[in-house]
PATORNU-454326 format. One record per residue (C-alpha): chain; x negated, y negated, z; residue in one letter. Coordinates in steps of 0.2 Angstrom, whole numbers, plus 5000, padded with zeros to 4 digits. Each point is the difference from the previous one (the first is absolute). Layout:
// PATORNU-454326
DRENDREN	cadena	x	y	z	residuo
DRENDREN	A	X	Y	Z	a
...
***
This chain:
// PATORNU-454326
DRENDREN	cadena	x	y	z	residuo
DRENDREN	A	5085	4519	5088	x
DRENDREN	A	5017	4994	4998	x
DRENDREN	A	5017	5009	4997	x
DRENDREN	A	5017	4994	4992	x
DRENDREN	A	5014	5010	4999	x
DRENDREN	A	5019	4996	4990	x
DRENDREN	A	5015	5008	5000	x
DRENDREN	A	5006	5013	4990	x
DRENDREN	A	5018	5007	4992	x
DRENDREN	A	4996	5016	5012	x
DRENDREN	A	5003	4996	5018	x
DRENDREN	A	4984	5005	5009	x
DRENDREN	A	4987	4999	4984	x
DRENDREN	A	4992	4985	4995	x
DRENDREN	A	4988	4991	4989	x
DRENDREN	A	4984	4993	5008	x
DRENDREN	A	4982	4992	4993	x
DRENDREN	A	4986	5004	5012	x
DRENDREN	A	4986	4989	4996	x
DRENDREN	A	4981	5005	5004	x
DRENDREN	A	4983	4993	4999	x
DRENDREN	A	4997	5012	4983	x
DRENDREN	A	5017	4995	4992	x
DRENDREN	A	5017	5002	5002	x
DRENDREN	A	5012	5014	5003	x
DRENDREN	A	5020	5005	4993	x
DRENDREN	A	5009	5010	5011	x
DRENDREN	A	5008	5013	5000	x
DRENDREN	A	4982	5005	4993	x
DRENDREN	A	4990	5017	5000	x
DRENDREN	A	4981	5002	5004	x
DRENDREN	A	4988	5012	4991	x
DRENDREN	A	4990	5011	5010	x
DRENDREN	A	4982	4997	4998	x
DRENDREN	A	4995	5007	5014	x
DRENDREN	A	4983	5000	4995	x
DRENDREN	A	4997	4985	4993	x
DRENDREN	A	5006	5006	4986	x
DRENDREN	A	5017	5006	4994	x
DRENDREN	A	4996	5015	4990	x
DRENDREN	A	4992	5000	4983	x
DRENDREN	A	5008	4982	4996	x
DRENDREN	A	4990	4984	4999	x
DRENDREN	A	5006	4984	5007	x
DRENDREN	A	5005	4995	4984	x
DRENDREN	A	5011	5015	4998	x
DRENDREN	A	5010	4996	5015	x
DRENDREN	A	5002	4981	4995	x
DRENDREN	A	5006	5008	4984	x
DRENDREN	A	5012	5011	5010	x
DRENDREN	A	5006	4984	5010	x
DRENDREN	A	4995	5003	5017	x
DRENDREN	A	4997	4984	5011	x
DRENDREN	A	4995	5009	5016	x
DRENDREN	A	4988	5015	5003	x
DRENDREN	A	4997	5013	5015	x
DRENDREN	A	4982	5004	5008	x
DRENDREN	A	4997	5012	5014	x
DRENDREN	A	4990	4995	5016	x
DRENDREN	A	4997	5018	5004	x
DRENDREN	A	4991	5004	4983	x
DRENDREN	A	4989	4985	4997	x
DRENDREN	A	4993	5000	5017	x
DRENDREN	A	4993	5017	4997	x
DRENDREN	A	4995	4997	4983	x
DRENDREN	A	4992	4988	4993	x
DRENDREN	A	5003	4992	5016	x
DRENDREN	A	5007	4983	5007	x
DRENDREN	A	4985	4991	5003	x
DRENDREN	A	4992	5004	4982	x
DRENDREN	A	5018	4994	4990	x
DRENDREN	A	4996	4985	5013	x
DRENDREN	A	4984	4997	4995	x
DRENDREN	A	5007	5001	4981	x
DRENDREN	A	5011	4987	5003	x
DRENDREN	A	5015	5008	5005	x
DRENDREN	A	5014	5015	4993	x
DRENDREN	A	5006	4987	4989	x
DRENDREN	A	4982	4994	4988	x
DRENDREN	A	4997	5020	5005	x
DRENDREN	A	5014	5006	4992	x
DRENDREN	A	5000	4986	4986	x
DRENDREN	A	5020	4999	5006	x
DRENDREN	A	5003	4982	5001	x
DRENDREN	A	5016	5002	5007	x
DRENDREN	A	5009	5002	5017	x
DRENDREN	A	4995	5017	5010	x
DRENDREN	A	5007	5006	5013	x
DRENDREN	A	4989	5015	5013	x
DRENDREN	A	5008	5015	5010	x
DRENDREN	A	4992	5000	5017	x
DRENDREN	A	4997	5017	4997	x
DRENDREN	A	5016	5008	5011	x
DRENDREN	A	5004	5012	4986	x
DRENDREN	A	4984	5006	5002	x
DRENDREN	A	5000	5004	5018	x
DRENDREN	A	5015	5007	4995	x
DRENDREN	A	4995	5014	4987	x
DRENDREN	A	4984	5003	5009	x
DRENDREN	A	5009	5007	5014	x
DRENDREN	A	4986	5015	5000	x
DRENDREN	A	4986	4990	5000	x
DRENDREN	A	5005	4986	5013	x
DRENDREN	A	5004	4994	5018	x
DRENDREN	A	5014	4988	5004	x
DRENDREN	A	4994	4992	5019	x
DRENDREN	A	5007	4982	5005	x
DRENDREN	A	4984	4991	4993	x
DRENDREN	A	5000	5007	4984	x
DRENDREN	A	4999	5015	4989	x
DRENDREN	A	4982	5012	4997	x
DRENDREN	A	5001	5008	4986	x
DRENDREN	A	4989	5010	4989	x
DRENDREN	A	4997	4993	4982	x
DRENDREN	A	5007	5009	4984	x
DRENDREN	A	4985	4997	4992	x
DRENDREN	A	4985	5009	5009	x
DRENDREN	A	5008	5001	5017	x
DRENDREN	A	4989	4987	5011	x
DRENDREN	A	5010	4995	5015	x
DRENDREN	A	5008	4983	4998	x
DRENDREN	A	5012	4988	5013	x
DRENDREN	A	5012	4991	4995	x
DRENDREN	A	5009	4986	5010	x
DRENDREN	A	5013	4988	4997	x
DRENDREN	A	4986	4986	5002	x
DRENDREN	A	4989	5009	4988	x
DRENDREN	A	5014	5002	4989	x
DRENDREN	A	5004	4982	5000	x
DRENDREN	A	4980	4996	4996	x
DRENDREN	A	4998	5010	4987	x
DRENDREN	A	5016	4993	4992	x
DRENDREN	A	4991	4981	5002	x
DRENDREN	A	4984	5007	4992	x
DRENDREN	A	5009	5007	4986	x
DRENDREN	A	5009	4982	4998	x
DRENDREN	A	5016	5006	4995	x
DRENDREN	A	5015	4987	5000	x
DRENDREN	A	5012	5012	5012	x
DRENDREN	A	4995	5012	5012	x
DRENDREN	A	5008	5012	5010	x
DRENDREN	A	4999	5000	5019	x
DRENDREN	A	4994	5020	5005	x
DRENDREN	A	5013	5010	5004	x
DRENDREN	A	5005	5020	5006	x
DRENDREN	A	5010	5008	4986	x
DRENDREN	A	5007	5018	5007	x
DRENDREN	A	5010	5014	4991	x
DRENDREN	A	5019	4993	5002	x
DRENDREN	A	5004	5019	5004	x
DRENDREN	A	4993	5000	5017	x
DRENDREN	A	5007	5000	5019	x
DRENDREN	A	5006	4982	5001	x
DRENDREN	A	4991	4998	5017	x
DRENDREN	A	4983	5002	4988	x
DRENDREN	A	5008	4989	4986	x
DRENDREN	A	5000	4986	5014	x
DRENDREN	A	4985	5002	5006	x
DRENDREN	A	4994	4997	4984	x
DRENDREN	A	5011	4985	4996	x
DRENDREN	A	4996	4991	5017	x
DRENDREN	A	4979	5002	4995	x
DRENDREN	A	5006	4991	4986	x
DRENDREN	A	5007	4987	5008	x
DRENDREN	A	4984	4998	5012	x
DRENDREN	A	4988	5002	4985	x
DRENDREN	A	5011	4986	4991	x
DRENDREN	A	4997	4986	5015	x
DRENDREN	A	4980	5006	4999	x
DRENDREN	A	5001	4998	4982	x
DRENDREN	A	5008	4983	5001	x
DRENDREN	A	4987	4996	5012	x
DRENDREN	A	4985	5008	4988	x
DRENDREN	A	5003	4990	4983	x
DRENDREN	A	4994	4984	5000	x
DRENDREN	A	4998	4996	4979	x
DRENDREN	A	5011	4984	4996	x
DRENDREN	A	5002	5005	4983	x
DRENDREN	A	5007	5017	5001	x
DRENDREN	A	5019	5004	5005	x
DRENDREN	A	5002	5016	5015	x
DRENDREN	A	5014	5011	5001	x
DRENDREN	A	5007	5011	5012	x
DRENDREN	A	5008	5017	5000	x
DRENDREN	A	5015	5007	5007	x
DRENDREN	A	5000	5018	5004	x
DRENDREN	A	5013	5011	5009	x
DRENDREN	A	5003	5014	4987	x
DRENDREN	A	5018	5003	4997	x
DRENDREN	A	5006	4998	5015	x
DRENDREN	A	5013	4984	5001	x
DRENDREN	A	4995	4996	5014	x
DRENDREN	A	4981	5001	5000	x
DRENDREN	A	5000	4990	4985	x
DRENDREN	A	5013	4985	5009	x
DRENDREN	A	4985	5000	5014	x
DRENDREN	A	4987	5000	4987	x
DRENDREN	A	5009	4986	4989	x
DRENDREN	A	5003	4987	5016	x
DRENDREN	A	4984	5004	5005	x
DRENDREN	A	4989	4996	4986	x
DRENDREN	A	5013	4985	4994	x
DRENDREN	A	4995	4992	5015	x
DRENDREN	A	4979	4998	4997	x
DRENDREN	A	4995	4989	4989	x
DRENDREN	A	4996	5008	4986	x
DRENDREN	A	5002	4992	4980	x
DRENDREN	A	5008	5016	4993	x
DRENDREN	A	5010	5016	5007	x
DRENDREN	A	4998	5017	4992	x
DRENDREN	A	5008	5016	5002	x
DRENDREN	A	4988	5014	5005	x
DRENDREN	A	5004	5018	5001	x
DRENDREN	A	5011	5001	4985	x
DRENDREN	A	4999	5014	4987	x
DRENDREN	A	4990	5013	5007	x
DRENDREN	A	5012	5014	5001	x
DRENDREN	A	5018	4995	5003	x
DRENDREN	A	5014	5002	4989	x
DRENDREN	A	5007	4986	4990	x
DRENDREN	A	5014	4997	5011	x
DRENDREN	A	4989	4997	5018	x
DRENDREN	A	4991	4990	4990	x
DRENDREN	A	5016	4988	4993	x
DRENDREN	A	5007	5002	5019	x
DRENDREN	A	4984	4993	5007	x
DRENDREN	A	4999	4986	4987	x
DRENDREN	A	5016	4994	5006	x
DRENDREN	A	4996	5002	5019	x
DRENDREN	A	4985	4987	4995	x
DRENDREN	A	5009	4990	4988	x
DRENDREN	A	5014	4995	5012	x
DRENDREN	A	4987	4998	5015	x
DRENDREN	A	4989	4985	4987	x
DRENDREN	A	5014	4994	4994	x
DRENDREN	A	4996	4983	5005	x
DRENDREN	A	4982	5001	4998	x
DRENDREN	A	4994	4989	4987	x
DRENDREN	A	4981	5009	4999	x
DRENDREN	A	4996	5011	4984	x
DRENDREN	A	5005	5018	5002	x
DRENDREN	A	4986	5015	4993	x
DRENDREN	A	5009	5018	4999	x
DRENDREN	A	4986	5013	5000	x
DRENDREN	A	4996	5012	4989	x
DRENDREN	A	5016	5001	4989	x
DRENDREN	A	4999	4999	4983	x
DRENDREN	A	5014	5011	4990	x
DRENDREN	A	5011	4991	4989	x
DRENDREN	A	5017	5001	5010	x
DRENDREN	A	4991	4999	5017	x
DRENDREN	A	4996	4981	4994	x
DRENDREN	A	5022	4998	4998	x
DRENDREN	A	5001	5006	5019	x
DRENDREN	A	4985	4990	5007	x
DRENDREN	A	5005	4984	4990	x
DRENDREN	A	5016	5000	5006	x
DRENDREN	A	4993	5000	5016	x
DRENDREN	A	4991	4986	4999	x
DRENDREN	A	4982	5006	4996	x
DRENDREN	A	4990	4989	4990	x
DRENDREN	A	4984	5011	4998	x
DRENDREN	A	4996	5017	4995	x
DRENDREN	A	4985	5012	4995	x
DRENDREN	A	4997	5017	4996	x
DRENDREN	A	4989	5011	4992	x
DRENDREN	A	5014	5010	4993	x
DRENDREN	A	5000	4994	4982	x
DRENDREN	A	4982	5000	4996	x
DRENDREN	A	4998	5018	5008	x
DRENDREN	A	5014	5005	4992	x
DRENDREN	A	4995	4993	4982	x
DRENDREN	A	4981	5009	5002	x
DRENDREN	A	5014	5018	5003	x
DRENDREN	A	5010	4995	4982	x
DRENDREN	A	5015	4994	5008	x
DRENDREN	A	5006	4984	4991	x
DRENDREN	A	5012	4988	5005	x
DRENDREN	A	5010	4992	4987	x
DRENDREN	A	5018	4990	4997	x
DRENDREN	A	5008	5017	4997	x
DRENDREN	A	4993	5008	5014	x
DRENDREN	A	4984	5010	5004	x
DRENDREN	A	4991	5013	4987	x
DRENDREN	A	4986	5009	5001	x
DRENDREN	A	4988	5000	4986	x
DRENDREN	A	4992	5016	5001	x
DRENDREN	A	5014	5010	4994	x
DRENDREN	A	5000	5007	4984	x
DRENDREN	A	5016	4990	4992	x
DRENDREN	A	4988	4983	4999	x
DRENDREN	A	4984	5009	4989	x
DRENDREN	A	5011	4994	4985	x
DRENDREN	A	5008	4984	5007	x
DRENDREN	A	4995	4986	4990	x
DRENDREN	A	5009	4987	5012	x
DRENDREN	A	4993	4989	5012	x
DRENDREN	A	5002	5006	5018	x
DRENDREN	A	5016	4986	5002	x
DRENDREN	A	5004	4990	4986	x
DRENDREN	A	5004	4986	5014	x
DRENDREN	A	4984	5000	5007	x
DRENDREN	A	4988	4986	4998	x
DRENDREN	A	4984	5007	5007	x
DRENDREN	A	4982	5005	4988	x
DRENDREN	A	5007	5018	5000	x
DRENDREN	A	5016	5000	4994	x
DRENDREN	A	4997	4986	4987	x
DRENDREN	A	4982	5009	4993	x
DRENDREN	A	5005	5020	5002	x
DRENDREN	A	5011	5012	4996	x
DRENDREN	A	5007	5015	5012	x
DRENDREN	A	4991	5011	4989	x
DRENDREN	A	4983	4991	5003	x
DRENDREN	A	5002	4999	5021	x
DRENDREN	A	5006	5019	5002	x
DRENDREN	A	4983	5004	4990	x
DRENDREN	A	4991	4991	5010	x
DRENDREN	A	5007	5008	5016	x
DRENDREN	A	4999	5016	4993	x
DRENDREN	A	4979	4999	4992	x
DRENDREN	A	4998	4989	5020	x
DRENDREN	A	4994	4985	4993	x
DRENDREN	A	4997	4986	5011	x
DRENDREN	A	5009	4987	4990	x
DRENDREN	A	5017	5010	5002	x
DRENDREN	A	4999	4998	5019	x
DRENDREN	A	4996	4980	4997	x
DRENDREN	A	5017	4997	4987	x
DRENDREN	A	5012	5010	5012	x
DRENDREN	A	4994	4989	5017	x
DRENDREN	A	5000	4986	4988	x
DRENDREN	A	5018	5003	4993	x
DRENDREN	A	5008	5005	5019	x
DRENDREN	A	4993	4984	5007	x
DRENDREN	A	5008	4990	4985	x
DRENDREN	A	5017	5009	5004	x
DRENDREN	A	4996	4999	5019	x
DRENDREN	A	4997	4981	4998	x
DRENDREN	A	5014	4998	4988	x
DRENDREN	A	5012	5006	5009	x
DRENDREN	A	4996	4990	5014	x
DRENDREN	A	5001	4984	4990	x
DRENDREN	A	5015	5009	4993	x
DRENDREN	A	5008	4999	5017	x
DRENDREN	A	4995	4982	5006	x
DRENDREN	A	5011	4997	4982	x
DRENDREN	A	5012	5009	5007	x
DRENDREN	A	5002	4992	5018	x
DRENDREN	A	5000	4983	4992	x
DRENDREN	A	5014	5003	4986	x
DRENDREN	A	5012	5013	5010	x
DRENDREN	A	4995	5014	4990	x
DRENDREN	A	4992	5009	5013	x
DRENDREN	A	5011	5013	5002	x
DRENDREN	A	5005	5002	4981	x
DRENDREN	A	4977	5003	5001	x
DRENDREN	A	5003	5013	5014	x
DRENDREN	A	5013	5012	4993	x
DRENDREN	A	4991	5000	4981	x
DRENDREN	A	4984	5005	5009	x
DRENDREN	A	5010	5013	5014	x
DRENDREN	A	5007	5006	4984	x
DRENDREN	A	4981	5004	4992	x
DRENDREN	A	4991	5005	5012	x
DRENDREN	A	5014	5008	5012	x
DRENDREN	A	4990	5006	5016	x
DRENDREN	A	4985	4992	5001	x
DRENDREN	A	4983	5007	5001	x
DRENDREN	A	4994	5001	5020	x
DRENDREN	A	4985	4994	5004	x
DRENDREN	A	4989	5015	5005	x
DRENDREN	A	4987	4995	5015	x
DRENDREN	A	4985	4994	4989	x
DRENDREN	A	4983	5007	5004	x
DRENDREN	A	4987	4989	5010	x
DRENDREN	A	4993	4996	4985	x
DRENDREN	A	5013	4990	4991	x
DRENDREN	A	5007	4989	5014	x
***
């Protein structure tokens, strides 16, 4: 993998082109979730359509089912998924994370009970790092202990400093040529944790830094605080920067002001499959009543199957009779907004109307959604 980065009208921001064995990658650019193996109820072709370049997978999942050695055996996540693009595969962190009632956290690793029939399970950063080499993803995430951000510093550390010895085991695990590692930095939202996390992760050699622990509970303006705190602490390092588990509209202004080059989130297909639309005016929902007449197309300035086939009208009977194909043309349509906006804002960085970009949308979608903690089963 290799990553090269410009600058930008917006101090901090920049534009970068990560280039992988699957293809290559615009930053600032947002990853659909397909956690398993799939990102829900839209083929491959769908998401090429939509514009995506990059996708997620989930360790955690496919491990438990169908398993690391059968997508192995095959030929991979890629020929398995029929993706033929780049893919990038949590460890499995989040996981351990939301599975707080099923699991134990010791210093080797994590024993946890599975969401799917319950059989006991261990999972260790080692184990992590194999099953992301079977599944033969282009990036892969070093295993890392994500905690709530609300707890007693002294347990947010403890935390953050397993991370940091689980990170030198992981380094020392992943032995693919042909696949990129990254690590994590942890600390909450503590300034300090996260300096200590920063320096310490910086300083192993890893081909990619991410931002863990992020998004899961606290309010917008810890989140922009601890952004900065991690910003200012990479600013000279050239390695591609992963923020996740954000995925709201003006959360991508913040981060990418910040410096964040990659993003993913389940937030817009989950909240397409609820009837929550995004669009250029702002967000609607097509199950009320006022769209049963609307002969419109859900934004006039969207390019995507949906919009250009279908009228409000059509999509709020289908939500309202639950036919599949509703669910399908609102993930479809909030991944081509997702994906446009982000092309949108690499636009932006390049001709100085980056901040002209941020205020129209601020003005749309004024507070943006937060991202409520997913269930195990889509991350």
């Amino acid at each position: 993998m290799s990553f090269s980065t410009r600058s930008t009208s917006v101090a901090g921001a920049r534009l970068g082109r990560l280039e992988t064995p699957h293809g290559v990658v615009d930053t600032p650019q947002f990853m659909p979730v397909g956690t398993q193996a799939s990102v829900k109820s839209l083929t491959p072709a769908d998401l090429h359509a939509a514009g995506a370049q990059i996708i997620l997978g989930n360790a955690y999942h496919l491990s438990l089912r169908p398993g690391a050695d059968r997508i192995a055996r095959l030929g991979g996540l890629h020929k398995f998924m029929a993706w033929d693009g780049p893919i990038l595969t949590d460890s499995g962190g989040f996981q351990v994370f939301s599975l707080a009632h099923l699991r134990e956290v010791d210093e080797g690793g994590v024993i946890f009970a599975s969401h799917i029939d319950g059989a006991p399970h261990r999972l260790t950063p080692e184990g992590a790092i194999a099953i992301q080499e079977q599944l033969g993803s282009d990036i892969a995430m070093a295993f890392d202990q994500l905690v709530d951000p609300g707890l007693a510093t002294v347990a947010v550390a403890d935390a953050m400093e397993r991370t940091h010895r689980w990170a030198e085991r992981s380094l020392a695990a992943h032995s693919r040529p042909n696949q990129a590692l990254f690590g994590i930095v942890q600390g909450g939202i503590d300034p300090d944790l996260r300096r200590r996390s920063v320096s310490a992760i910086a300083e192993l050699p890893f081909d990619g830094i991410a931002i863990g622990g992020l998004s899961v509970g606290e309010s917008k303006s810890e989140m922009g605080a601890t952004m900065r705190v991690v910003a200012d602490a990479l600013a000279n390092d050239p390695r591609p920067r992963y923020l996740m588990g954000v995925g709201s509209p003006l959360d991508f202004f913040v981060a990418v002001e910040h410096g964040v080059d990659l993003f993913d989130c389940v937030l817009p297909t989950r909240v397409a499959r609820t009837g929550q639309l995004w669009t250029s005016q702002g967000r609607l929902n097509i199950r009320n009543s006022r769209f049963q007449d609307d002969p419109g197309p859900v934004d006039p300035e969207c390019r995507c199957e949906a919009c250009a086939t279908f009228s409000r009208a059509y999509l709020a009977h289908l939500f309202r009779a639950e036919e599949l194909l509703g669910y399908r043309l609102a993930t479809v349509h909030n991944l081509t907004y997702t994906l446009d906006l982000m092309r949108g804002i690499r636009a932006a960085l390049a001709d100085g109307s980056f901040v002209s970009l941020r205020d129209a949308v601020q003005a749309r979608y004024g507070d943006a959604e937060r991202v409520p903690k997913p269930p195990i089963t889509d991350r």
